[in-house]
N, C-alpha and C positions, 0 to 999 in steps of 0.2 A: 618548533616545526609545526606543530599544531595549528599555532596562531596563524602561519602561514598560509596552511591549508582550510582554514578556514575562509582569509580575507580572499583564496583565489575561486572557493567556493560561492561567499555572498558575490566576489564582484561578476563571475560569470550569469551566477543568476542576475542581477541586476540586468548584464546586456541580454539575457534571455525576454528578460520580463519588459524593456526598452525598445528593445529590438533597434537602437540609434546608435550609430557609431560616427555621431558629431561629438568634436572635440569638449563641448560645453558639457553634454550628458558622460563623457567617460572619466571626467573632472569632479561631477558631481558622485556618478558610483563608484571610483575611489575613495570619495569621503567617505559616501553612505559604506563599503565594506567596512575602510578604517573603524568607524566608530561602531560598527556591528563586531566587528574583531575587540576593539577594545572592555567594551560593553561584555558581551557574551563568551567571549575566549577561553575563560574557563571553566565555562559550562559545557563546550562543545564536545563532541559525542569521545569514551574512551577509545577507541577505537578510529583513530585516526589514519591509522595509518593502512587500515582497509583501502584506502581512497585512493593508492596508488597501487592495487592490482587490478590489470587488465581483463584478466578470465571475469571478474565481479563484472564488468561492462556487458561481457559477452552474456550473461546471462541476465541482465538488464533488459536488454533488448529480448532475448527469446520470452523473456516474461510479459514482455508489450506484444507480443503476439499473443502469446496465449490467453490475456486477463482481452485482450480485446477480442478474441474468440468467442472467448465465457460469456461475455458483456452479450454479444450478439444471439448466441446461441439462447440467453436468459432474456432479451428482449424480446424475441419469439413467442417464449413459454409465457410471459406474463401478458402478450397482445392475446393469443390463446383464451387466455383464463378470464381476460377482461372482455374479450368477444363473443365468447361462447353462450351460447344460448340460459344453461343450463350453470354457469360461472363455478367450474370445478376447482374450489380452492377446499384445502384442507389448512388452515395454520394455526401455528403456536411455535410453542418456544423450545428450542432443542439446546442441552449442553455437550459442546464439543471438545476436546480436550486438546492442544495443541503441544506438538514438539518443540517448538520454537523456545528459544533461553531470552534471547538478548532484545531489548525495551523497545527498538525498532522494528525488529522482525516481524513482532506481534502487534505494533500501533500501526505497522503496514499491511500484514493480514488482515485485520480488523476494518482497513479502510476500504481493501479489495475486497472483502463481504459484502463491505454496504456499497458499494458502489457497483454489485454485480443488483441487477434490477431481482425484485423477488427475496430477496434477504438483507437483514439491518441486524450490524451487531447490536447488538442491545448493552451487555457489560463484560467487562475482560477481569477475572479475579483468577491473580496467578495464572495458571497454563488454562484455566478455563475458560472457551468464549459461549456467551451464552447470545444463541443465535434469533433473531423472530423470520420464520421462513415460509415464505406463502403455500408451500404443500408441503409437508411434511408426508413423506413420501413413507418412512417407514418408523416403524418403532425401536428396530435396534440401532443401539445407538454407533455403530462398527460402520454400517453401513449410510446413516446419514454423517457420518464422522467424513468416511470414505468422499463422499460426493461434495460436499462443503469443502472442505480442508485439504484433499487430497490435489486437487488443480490448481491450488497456488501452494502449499504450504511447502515443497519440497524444490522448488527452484528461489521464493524466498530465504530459503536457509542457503541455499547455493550464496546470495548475494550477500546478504548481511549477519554468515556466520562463517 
C-alpha cells in the first residue's frame, strides 16, 4: 500500500509541476512516478498512512495562512531595519529547542525559519535548532523560544504528528 501511495503521490506532483493534461505528458509521469516508486519505495516515509487523514489537510491549509502571515509580517520588520536611518539590527545565534519527534516535522520547521525573511536555520542537532536572527530581541531563552517556534511549531505537529 505504501508503494501505492507513493506512485499517487509523485504522479500528482508531477501534474502539479506540468500543469499538462495532454495524453503524451500523463504517459510520460506515469512512468516518471513508476520508476520513482520503484527506485525509492522503500525509502518512502514510515508513516504512510498519515496520507490518508483528512483533518492533516485541514491543517495544511490553516498553516498556509499562517506561515504566509509570518512571511508578511517579517517582510515588514526587515524593510524597517534595512531602511532605517539608523539600521537597528541586533544579531546572532539563538538555540531553540523544539518539540517536534518525527524527521519531517522538524526538516519542515527548519525550512519555515529560513524562509520566514530575518532568520536562517543555521543547524538542527536532535530537538535543537540553532537559529541566526537579525534582532535578537531578547536574552531568555523561553521567550525568543516563544517567538521563533511558537507560530509554526504546534500546527506542524498537528500535520506530521
Amino acid at each position: 500500500m505504501k508503494y501505492l501511495t507513493l506512485f499517487i503521490c509523485m504522479f500528482l506532483l508531477w501534474l502539479l509541476l506540468t500543469f499538462n493534461l495532454e495524453t503524451p505528458n500523463i504517459i510520460v509521469g506515469l512512468i516518471a512516478s513508476l520508476i520513482t516508486t520503484l527506485v525509492f519505495g522503500k525509502h518512502f516515509l514510515k508513516g504512510w498512512k498519515k496520507f490518508f487523514q483528512p483533518r492533516r489537510y485541514f491543517w495544511i491549509i490553516i498553516y498556509l495562512f499562517i506561515f504566509t502571515w509570518e512571511c508578511i509580517k517579517a517582510n515588514f520588520d526587515v524593510a524597517y531595519r534595512v531602511l532605517s536611518p539608523r539600521m537597528p539590527i541586533k544579531p546572532g545565534i539563538v538555540k531553540v529547542k523544539s518539540s517536534l519527534k518525527t524527521e519531517i516535522g522538524k526538516t519542515f520547521l527548519a525550512n519555515s525559519i529560513t524562509m520566514t525573511p530575518g532568520t536562517i536555520t543555521v543547524d538542527v542537532i536532535e530537538d535543537d535548532f540553532y537559529i541566526h536572527w537579525i534582532y535578537v530581541s531578547s536574552k531568555n531563552p523561553q521567550v525568543y523560544t516563544k517567538k521563533i517556534l511558537g507560530r509554526f511549531e504546534k500546527h506542524i505537529k498537528r500535520i506530521f504528528e
